[in-house]
Structures are given as structure tokens and as C-alpha cells.
Residue frames relative to the residue before (quaternion, step in Angstrom):
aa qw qx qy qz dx dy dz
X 1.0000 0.0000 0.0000 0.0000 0.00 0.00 0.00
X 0.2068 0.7891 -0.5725 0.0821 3.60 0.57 0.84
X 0.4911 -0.5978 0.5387 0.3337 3.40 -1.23 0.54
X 0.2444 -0.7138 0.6402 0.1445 3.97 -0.90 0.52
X 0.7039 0.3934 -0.2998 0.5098 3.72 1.50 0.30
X 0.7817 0.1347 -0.0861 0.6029 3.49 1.04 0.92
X 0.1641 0.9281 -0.2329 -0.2396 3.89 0.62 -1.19
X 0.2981 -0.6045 0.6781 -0.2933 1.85 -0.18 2.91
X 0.0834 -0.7383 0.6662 0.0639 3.21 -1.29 0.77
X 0.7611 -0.3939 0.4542 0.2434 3.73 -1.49 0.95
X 0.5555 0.6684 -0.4917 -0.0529 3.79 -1.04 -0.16
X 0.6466 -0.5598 0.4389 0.2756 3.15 -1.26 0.56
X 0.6187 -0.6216 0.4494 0.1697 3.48 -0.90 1.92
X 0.1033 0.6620 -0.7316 -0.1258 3.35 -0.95 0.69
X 0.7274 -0.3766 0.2211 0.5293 3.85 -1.13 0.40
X 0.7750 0.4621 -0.1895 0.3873 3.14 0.29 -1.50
X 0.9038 0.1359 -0.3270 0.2402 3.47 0.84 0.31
X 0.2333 -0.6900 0.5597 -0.3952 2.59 0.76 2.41
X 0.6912 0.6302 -0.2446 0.2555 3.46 0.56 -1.17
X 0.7627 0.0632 0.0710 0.6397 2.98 1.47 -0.97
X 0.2752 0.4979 -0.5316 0.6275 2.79 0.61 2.46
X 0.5370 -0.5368 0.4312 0.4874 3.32 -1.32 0.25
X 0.5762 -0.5898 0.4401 0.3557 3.61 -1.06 0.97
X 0.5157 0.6017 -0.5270 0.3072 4.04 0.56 -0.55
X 0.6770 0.4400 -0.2799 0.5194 3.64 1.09 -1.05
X 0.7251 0.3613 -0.4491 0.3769 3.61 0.27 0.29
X 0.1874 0.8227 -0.3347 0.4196 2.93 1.84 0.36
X 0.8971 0.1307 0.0786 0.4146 2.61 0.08 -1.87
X 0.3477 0.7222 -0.3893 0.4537 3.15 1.27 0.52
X 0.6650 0.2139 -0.2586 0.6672 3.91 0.89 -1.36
X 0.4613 0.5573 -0.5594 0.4046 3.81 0.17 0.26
X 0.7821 0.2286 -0.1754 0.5525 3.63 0.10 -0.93
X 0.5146 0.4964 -0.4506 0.5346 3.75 0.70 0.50
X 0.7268 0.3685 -0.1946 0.5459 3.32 0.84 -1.04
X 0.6153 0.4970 -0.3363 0.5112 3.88 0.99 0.27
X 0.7098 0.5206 -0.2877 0.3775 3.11 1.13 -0.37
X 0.3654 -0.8110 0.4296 0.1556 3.39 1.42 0.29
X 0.4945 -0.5460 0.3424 0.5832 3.92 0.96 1.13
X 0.4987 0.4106 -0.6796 0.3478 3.75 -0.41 1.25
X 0.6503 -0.5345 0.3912 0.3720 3.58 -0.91 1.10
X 0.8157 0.1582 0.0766 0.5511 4.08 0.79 -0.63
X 0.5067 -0.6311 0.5365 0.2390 3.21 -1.08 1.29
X 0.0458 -0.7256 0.6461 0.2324 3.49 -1.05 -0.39
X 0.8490 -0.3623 0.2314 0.3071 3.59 -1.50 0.30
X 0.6304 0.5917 -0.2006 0.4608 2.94 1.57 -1.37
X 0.7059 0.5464 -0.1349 0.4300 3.39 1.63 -1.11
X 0.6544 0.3933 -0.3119 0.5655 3.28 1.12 0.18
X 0.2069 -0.7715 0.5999 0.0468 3.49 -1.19 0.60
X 0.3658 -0.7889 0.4247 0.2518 4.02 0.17 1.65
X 0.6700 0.4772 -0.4752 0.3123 3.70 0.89 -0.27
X 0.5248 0.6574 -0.3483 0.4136 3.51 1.41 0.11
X 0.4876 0.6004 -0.1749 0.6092 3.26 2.27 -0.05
X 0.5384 0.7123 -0.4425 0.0835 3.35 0.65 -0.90
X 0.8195 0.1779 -0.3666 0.4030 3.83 0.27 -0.72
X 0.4925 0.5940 -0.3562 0.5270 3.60 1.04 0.80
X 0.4843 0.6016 -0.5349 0.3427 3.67 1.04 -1.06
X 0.6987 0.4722 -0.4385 0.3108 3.77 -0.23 -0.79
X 0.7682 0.5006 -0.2217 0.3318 3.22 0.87 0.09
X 0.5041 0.6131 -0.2389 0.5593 2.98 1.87 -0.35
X 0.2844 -0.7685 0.5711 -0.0491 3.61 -1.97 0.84
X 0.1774 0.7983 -0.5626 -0.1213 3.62 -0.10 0.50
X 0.4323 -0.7385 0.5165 0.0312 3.06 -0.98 1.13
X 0.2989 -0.7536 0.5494 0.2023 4.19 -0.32 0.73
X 0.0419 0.7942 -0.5334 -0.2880 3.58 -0.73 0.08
X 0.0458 -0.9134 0.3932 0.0954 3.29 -0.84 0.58
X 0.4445 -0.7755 0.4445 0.0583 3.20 -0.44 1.59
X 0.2009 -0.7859 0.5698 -0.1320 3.30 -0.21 1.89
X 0.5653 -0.5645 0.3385 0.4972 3.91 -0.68 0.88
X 0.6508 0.4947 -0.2295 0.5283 4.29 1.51 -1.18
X 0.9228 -0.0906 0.1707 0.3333 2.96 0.44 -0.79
X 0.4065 -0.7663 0.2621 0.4229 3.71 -0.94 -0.24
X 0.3387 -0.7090 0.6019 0.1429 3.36 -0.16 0.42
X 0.2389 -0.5946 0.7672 -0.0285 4.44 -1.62 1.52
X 0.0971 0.7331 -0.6626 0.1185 2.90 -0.90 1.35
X 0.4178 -0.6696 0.4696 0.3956 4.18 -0.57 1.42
X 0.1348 -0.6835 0.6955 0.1759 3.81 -1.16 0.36
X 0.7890 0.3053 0.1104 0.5217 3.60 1.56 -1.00
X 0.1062 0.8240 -0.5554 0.0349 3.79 0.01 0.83
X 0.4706 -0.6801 0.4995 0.2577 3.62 -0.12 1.11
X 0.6150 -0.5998 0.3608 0.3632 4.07 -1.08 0.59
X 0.6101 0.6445 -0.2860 0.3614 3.40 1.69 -0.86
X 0.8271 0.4184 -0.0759 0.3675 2.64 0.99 -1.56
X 0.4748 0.5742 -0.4028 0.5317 3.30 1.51 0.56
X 0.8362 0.2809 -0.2954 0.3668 3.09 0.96 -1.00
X 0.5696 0.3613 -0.4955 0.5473 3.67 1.29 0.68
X 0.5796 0.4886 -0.5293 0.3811 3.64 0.19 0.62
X 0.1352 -0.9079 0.3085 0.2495 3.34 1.86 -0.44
X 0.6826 0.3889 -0.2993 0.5415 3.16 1.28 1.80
X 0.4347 -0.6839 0.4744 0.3438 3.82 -0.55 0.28
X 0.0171 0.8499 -0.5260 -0.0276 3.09 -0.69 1.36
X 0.4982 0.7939 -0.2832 0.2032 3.58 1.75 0.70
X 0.6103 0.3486 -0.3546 0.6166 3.60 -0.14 1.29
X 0.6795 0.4360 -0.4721 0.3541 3.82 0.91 0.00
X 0.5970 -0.5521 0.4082 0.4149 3.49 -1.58 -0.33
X 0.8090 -0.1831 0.3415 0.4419 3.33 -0.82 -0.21
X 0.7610 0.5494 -0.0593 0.3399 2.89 0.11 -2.21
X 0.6304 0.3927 -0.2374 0.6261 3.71 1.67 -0.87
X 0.6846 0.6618 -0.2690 0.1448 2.79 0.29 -1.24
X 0.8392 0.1299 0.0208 0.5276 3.26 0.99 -1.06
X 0.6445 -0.4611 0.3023 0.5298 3.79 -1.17 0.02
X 0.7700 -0.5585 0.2270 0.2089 3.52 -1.53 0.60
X 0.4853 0.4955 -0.1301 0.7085 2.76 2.10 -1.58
X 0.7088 0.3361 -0.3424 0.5171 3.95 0.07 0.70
X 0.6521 0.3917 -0.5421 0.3570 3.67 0.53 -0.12
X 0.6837 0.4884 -0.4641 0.2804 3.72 0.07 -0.53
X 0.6215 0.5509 -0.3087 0.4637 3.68 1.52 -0.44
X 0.7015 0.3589 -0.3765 0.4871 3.77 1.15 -0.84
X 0.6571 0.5834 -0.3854 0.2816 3.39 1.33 -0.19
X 0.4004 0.7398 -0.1787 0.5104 3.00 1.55 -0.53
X 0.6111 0.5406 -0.2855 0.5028 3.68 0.83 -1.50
X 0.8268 0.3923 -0.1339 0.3802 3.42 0.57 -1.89
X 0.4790 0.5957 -0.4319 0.4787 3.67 1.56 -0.31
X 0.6153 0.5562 -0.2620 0.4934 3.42 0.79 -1.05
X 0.6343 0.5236 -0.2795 0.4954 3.62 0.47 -0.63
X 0.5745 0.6232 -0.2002 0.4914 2.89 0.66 -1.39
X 0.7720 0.4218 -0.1045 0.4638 3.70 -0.56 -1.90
X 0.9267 0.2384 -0.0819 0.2789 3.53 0.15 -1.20
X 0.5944 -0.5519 0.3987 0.4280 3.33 1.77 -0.16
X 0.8658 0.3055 -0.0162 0.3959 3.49 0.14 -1.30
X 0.6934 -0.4681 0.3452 0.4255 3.61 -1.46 1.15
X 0.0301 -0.5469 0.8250 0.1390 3.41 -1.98 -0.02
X 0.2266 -0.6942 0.6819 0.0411 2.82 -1.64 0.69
X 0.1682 0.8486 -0.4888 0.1122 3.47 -0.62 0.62
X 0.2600 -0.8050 0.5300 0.0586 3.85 -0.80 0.87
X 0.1136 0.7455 -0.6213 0.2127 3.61 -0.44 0.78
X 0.5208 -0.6023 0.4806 0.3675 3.58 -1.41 0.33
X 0.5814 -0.5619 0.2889 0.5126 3.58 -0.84 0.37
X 0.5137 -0.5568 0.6065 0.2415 4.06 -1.41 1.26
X 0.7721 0.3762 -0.4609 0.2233 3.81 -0.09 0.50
X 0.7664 -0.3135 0.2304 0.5112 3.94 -1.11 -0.36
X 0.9307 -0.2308 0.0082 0.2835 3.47 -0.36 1.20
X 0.2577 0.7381 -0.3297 0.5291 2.89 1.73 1.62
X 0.5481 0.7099 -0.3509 0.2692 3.23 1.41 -0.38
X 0.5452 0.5640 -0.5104 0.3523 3.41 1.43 0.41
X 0.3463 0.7925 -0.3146 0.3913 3.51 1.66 -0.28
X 0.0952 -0.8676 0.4875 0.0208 3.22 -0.61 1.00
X 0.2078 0.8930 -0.3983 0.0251 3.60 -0.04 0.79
X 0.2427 -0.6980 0.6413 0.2065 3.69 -1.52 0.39
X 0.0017 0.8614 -0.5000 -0.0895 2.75 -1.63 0.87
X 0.1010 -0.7891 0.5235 0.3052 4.00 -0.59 -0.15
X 0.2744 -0.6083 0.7213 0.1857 3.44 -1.28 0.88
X 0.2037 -0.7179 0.6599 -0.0871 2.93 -1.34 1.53
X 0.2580 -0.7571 0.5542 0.2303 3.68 -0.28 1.52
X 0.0967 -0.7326 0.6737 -0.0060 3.70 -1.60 0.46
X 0.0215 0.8073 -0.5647 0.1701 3.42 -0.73 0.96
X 0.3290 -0.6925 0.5393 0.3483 3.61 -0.30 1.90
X 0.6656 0.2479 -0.4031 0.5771 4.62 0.03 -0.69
X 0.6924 -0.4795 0.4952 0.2133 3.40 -0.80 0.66
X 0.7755 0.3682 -0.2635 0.4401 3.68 0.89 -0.08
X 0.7165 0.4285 -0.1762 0.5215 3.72 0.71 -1.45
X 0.3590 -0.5960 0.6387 0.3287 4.09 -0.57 1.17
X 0.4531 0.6768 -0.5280 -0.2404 3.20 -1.85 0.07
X 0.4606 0.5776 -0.3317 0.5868 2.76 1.76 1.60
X 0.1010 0.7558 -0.6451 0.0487 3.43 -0.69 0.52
X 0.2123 -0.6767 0.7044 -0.0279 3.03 -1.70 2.05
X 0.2655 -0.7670 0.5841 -0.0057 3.25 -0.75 1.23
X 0.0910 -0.7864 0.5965 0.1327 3.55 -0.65 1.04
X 0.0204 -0.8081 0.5740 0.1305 3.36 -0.55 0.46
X 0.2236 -0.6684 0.7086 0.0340 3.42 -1.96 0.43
X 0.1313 -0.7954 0.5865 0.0785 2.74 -1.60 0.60
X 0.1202 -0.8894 0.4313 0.0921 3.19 -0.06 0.98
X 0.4759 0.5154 -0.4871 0.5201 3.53 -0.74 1.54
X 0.6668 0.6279 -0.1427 0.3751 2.77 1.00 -2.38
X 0.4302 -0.7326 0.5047 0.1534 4.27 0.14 0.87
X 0.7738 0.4799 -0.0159 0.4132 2.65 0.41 -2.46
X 0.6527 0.4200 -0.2288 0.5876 4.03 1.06 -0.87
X 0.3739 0.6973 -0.5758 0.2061 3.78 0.45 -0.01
X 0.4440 -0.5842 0.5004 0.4596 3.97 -0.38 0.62
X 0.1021 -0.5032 0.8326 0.2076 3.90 -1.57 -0.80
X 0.3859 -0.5814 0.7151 -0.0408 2.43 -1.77 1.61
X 0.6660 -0.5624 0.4248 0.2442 3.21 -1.26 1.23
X 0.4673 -0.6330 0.4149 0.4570 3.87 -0.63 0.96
X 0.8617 0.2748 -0.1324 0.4054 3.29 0.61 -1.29
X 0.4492 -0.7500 0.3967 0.2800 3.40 -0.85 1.12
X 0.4087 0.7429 -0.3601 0.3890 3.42 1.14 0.46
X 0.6640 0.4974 -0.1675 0.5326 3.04 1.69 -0.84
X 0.4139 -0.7492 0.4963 0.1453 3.84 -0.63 0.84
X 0.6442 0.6348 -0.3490 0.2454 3.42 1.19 -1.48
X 0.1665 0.7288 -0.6624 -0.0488 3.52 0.22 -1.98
């Protein structure tokens, strides 16, 4: 999964390296561990967006949809941020619209991975839309799965680094998982 706009390259989260990431995403990592109730994967049903609030603008859920060829990422959810640094509405399309050409085969990729293997990717790239590419952003694809096993949801946490004003907030109390 190399990046052909910088090479940075895509990879799949192991626990341990949460550590060295922004800490909001390990956040939300033992959240959806802890939502899953000992099923391998949270599902949609298992998560509750007010547990999101001063972060929700940042968050994505992604649909997957399993075509007889192939799979096909379709936005159900575009966080407030990320609309307004993408400087467009990109909720209810696929992928495939959604962003610049030279970026679908890499975010698609991200979410295949996600998809196939169970586990987060993380991945940094300039924003994919019409003249945003000075925009820097991180993301993690978080897999979700209403039976606890098959993905067919993906919450995307994004960041922006630079971006002051978009920094996540961590939950006061460290008891809390959400953020």
C-alpha cells in the first residue's frame, strides 16, 4: 500500500502500535473492544455516537457492500470536519465518487484490508478532493461487524495534523474509552 504521493505507506494496526499514534485512536480502539462484549468486533449497534460527541465531527462510517465481483465503500456518514476540509459533501456516495482518482485504488485498498483482515489501518495522505491537497490528514479504519465477525462497517477516525482547531479531546476521565 505505498502512497505514489509522498511514500508513506498504509499498515495494518497491531495493538502495540497504538503507542505511537495520536493517543485519541487508542482511545477508540479499547472502546470498540470494550463494545464488543467478547465478540471479536463491535458492530454499529454496539456503539452509541453520543459517546463521540466532542470528536463526532471527525468520525466516518463507511457501508460495505458486497457486489457478486467485488466490494464496493460507500459514505453512510461524513463527520462536520471532514466535509468542511474536503470542502464538499461526500455523504451517501461511493468511494469511487467521492474522491480524486489517483486515491481511489489506495483508500480502496485501505478498506479491502480492513475488510479481509479484521484489523485497523492507519494511513496519512493529503486530503483526496478538488484542491485540498495542501491538507494534511491521518487516518484509522476501524473494522465493525453487526455478528461480531464479518466487517461491514467501517468508522474512520480522522486527524488533522497542523489543523489546532480539529485536534481530537481526550475524555477527562481516563476511565472513559470513547473521546
Amino acid at each position: 500500500m505505498a502512497d505514489p504521493e509522498g511514500g508513506r505507506e498504509a499498515r495494518v494496526l497491531q495493538d502495540a502500535d497504538f503507542d505511537g499514534i495520536h493517543p485519541w485512536y487508542g482511545h477508540l480502539r479499547r472502546y470498540l473492544a470494550e463494545r464488543a462484549h467478547g465478540k471479536r468486533l463491535a458492530g454499529r449497534r454496539d456503539i452509541d455516537p453520543c459517546d463521540f460527541v466532542p470528536n463526532l465531527q471527525l468520525i466516518n462510517l463507511v457501508d460495505v457492500v458486497r457486489e457478486p465481483d467485488r466490494l464496493r465503500f460507500r459514505f453512510r456518514l461524513v463527520g462536520s470536519a471532514q466535509s468542511d476540509m474536503a470542502g464538499r459533501e461526500i455523504t451517501g456516495l461511493f468511494v469511487d465518487d467521492a474522491v480524486l482518482p489517483q486515491f481511489v485504488d489506495r483508500i480502496v485498498a485501505n478498506m479491502r484490508t480492513v475488510v479481509e483482515t479484521g484489523r485497523p489501518v492507519r494511513d496519512r495522505f493529503p486530503m483526496p478532493h478538488p484542491n485540498r491537497d495542501f491538507i494534511d490528514s491521518e487516518r484509522v479504519y476501524f473494522p465493525l461487524a453487526a455478528d461480531g465477525e464479518t466487517v461491514d462497517m467501517i468508522l474512520i477516525a480522522c486527524t488533522y495534523p497542523g489543523a489546532e482547531r480539529l485536534t481530537p479531546r481526550l475524555p477527562a476521565d481516563r476511565k472513559s474509552t470513547s473521546g
